[in-house]
Every structure is written in C-alpha cells, then in structure tokens.
C-alpha positions in Angstrom: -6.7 20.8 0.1 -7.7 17.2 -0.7 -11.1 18.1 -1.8 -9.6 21.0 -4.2 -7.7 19.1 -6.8 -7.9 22.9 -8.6 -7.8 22.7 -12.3 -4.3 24.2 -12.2 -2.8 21.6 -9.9 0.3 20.3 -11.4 -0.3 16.4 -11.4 3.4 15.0 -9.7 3.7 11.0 -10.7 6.9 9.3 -8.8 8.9 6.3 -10.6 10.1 4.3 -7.1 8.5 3.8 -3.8 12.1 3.4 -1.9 13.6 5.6 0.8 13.6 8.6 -1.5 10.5 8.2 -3.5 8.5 7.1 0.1 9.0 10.2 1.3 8.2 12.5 -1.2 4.7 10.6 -1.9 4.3 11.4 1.7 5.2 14.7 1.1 2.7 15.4 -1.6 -0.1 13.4 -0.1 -0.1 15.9 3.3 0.1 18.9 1.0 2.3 20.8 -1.4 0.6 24.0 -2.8 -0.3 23.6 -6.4 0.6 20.3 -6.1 -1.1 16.8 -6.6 0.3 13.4 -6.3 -1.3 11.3 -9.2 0.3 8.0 -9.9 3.3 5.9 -9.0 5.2 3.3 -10.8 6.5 0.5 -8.9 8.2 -2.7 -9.3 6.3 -4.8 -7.0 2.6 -3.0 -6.0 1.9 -5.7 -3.1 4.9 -4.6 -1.1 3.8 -0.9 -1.1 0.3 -1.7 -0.1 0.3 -0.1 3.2 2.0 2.9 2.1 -0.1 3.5 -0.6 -3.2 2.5 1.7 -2.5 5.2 4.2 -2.6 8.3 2.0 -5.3 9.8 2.2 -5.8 10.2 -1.9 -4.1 6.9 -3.1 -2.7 7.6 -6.6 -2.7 5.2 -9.4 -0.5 2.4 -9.9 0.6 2.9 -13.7 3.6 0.7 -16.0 6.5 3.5 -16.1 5.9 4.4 -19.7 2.4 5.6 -18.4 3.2 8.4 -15.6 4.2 11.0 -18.3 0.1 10.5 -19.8 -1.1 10.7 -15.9 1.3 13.4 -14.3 2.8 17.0 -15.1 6.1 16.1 -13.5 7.5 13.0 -13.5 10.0 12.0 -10.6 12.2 9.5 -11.3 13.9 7.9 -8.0 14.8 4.3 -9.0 17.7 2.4 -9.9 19.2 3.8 -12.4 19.7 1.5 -14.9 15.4 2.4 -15.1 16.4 6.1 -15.9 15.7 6.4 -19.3 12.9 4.0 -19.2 11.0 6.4 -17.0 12.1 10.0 -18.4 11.9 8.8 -22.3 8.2 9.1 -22.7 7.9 12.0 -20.1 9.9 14.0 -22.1 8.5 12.8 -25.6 4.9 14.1 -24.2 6.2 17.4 -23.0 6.4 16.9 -19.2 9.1 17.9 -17.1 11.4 15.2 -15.5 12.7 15.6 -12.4 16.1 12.9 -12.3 17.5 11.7 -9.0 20.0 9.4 -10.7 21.8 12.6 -12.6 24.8 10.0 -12.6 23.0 7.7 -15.3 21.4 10.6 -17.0 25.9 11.4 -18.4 25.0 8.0 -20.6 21.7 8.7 -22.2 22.3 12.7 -22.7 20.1 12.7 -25.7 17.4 12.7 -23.5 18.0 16.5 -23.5 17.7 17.3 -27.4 14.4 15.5 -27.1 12.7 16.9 -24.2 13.8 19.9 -25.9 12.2 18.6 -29.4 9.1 17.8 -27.6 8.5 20.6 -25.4 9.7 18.9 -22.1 11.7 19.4 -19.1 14.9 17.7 -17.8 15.1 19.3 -13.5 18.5 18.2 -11.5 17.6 18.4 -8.0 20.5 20.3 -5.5 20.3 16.7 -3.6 22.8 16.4 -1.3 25.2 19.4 -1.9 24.8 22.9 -1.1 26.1 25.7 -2.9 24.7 24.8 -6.8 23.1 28.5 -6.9 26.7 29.6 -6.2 28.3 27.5 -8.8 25.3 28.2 -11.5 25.9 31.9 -11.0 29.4 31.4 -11.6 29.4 29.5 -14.6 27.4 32.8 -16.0 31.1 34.1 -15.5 34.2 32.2 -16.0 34.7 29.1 -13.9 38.7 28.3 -13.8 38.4 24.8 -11.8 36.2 22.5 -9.6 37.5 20.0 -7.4 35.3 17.4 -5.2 36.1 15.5 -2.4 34.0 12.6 -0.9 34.4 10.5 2.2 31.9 8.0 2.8 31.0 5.1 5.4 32.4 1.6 3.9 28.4 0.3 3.9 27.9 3.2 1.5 30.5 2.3 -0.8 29.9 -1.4 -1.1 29.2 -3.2 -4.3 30.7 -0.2 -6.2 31.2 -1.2 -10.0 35.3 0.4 -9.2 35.7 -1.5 -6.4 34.3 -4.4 -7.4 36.1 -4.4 -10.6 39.9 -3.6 -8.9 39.0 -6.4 -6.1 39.4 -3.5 -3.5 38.6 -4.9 -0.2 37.4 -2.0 2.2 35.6 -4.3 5.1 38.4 -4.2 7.4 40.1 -0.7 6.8 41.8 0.9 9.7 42.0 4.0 8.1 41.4 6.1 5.0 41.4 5.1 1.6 41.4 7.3 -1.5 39.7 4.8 -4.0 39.6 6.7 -6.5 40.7 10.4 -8.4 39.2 11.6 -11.7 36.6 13.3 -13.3 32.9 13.6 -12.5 32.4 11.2 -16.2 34.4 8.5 -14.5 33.4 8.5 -11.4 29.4 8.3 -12.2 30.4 5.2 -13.9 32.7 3.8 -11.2 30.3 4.7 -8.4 26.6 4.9 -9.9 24.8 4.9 -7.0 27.2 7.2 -5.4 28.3 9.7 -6.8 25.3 11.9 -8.4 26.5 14.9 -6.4 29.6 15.0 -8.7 27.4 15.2 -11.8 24.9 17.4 -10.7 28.2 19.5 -9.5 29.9 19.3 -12.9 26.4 20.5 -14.9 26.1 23.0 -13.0 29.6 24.7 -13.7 32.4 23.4 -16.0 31.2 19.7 -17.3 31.4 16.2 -16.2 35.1 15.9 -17.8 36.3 19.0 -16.5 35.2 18.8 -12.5 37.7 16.6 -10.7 36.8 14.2 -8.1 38.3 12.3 -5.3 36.6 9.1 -3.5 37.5 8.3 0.1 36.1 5.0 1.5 36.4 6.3 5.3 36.0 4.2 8.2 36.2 7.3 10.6 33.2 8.8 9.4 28.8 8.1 10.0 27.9 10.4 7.7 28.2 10.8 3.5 30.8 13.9 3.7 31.3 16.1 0.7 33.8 19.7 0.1 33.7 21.1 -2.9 36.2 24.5 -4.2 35.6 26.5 -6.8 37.7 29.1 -8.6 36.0 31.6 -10.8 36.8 35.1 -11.9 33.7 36.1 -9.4 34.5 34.8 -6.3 36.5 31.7 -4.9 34.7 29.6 -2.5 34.8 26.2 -0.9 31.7 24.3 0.7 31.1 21.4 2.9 28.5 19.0 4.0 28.0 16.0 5.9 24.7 14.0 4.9 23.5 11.3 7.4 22.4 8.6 5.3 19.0 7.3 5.0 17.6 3.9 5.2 19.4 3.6 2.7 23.2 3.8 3.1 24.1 4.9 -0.1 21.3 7.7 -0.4 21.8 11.1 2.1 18.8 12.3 4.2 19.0 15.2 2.5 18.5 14.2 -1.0 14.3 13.2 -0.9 14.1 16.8 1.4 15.8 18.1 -1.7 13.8 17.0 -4.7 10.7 17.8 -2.0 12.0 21.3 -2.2 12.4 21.5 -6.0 9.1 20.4 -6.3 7.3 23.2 -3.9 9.3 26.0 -6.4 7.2 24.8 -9.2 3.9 26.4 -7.7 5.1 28.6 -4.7 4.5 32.2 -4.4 7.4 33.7 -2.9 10.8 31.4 -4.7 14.0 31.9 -2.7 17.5 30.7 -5.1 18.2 30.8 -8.4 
C-alpha cells in the first residue's frame, strides 16, 4: 500500500493535528483503500514533530490556504473560528470539504453557493450521533418535529460563550442543570465547541431554526449523552447515545472514528448507509 500511491488515490490533507485530526492522520497513514494522506496544516509544526516523524509516509506541512492545491479532500478539525479559512479555497478549487465544526459552518453558509459555483464539496460527518440515515430519509418525506437533548460532564461545558456570558457557575453543581432550551441556530452560537451534533442534526432534517434543543450541564454523568425524537409522516423514532469523551473533554471518542468512516465511503467497494 505505501509503495502504491495509485494514480487514482484520492489525496486526503487534514487542517489540525489535535485529538480528532491525530487520529485520523494515523488512520490514513496505516491504510485506507483509495486513500492517501498528503499534507497537514498546523499551527505550530515543532509540537507535532514526533507524530508526524512516525508515519511511515510523512505528509507535507502546507499554510491552510494550500491543502486544497495539495489534497482531494480537505478535513477540517480545528477551532472553529479557522473554518472558513480552511474550507474557502478548498471549495473555490473544486475539492470536497469534509467540516468537523458544522456548528461554525450556520455563520459562513455561503460557503455552500460557492463550492457549488466552483465544482466543490461541502461533507458533514454523522460525528457523534447515530440515526442521521434515519433522519435524511425522512426529511425525503415530511418531518413534523425534532427535539434534542444533551447532558454533558461540567469539564465539557466549561468556557461556553452562554455560560460565560449569563455568569452561570456550574463547578459545584449537586445536580442537574438545564442551561439552556432553543434552537439548533442558538445553541451552535451559545455552545460552539459543543454542540455540532445539533447542527449536523438540524441539516439533516428540518433546519437549524426549526430542531429544538436542550443543554443539561450534568454532574451525574462521564460521558457526552445525547436523545434525539423525531416525528415524521414515515415513522416516529427516538435515539440515544452516550460518547466518552476524548482527550479532549469537549470532543466524543466517536467523532474522529466518524469522519474516519466518511472518509473510507469515498473509495470503498461495498458502501453500507445512505
């Protein structure tokens, strides 16, 4: 596999070298069919030295505005005030995107008309829900409503813009505490590094202003738990999950396993879900 490099190898590049973008470089560099990882972008190259040392076909280090000319698929998985930095020129060369921070991606929506313009591609990784196949196929149909719920860990929900803003102290809850009830718009801007499942949620069925959303900061819980219901004339059906978090708290396990996923679909023989 590492001496193939075949001519129809899609090139991946990956914006971020944290918990997420770590392990999908890892990911690629041990094999992905079809796949080839071919530059990164990250803030400070010395820190990632000994990652980047151990794979066995080091990519390039490239400025952000660069991947889309090295790669096929971009990945972005950085803070997301970098979003549209990184996805920008992808897009305007014809790549695809593939957009961890879906939350960010509500404020700079334009992004869409161009990659569409220019021949590009905007992908939403399932992250840390299940059940988006579900909610795509309904959306086909008629979805009547969409309703979220989310309990996290208090180290998850620190430094939130919403809590930060209202002067909410969470440290020393005994118990439960709905923060916050709204739509999937206001709760990507309340809780950006949070809260991308709701977004990714709401484009997959009724909207960002029409998916409703509660935020529980939860003292009683380890893990990042989500239940989402749906009502549609196909079907009505509920899901839940409980992420553990990765290194870092605010990020599920689940969500680089996710994108890793997305990624295999672009080449793989046999596709499973829509």
């Amino acid at each position: 596999m590492t001496e193939r490099r075949a001519s129809n190898d899609l090139r991946v590049a990956i914006a971020g070298l944290g918990s997420i973008g770590t392990k999908i470089a890892t990911a690629l560099d041990q094999g992905i069919e079809g796949l080839t990882l071919s530059a990164v972008a990250v803030r400070d190259p010395a820190k990632h030295r000994a990652l980047l040392g151990s794979l066995r076909r080091p990519p390039s280090v490239l400025p952000i505005d660069q991947l889309g000319d090295a790669a096929d698929i971009v990945v972005e998985c950085a803070p997301s005030k970098h979003l549209r930095a990184i996805i920008e020129p992808a897009v305007k060369r014809g790549k695809a995107a593939v957009v961890v921070s879906v939350g960010a991606l509500l404020d700079n929506f334009d992004l869409v008309d161009l990659a569409r313009a220019n021949g590009g591609r905007i992908l939403v990784p399932t992250g840390a829900l299940i059940g988006l196949d579900a909610v795509n196929a309904a959306a086909i149909g008629t979805i009547h409503s969409v309703k979220m719920m989310t309990r996290k860990p208090i180290d998850g929900l620190k430094g939130a813009p919403f809590i930060v803003e209202n002067n909410i102290d969470i440290d020393n809850l005994g118990e439960p505490l709905k923060l916050f009830e709204g739509t999937a718009r206001e709760a990507a801007k309340g809780f950006p590094a949070n809260l991308n499942v709701a977004v990714a949620l709401s484009l997959a069925g009724v909207g960002p202003d029409r998916t409703t959303v509660q935020i529980w900061a939860d003292p009683t819980v380890t893990r990042n738990v989500h239940r989402i219901e749906v009502e549609a004339d196909s079907a009505r059906f509920s899901m839940s999950i409980e992420n553990i978090p990765s290194e870092n708290p605010k990020t599920g396990l689940i969500t680089a396993l996710s994108v890793i996923a997305l990624l295999r679909k672009q080449r793989a023989t046999l596709c499973v879900g829509t």
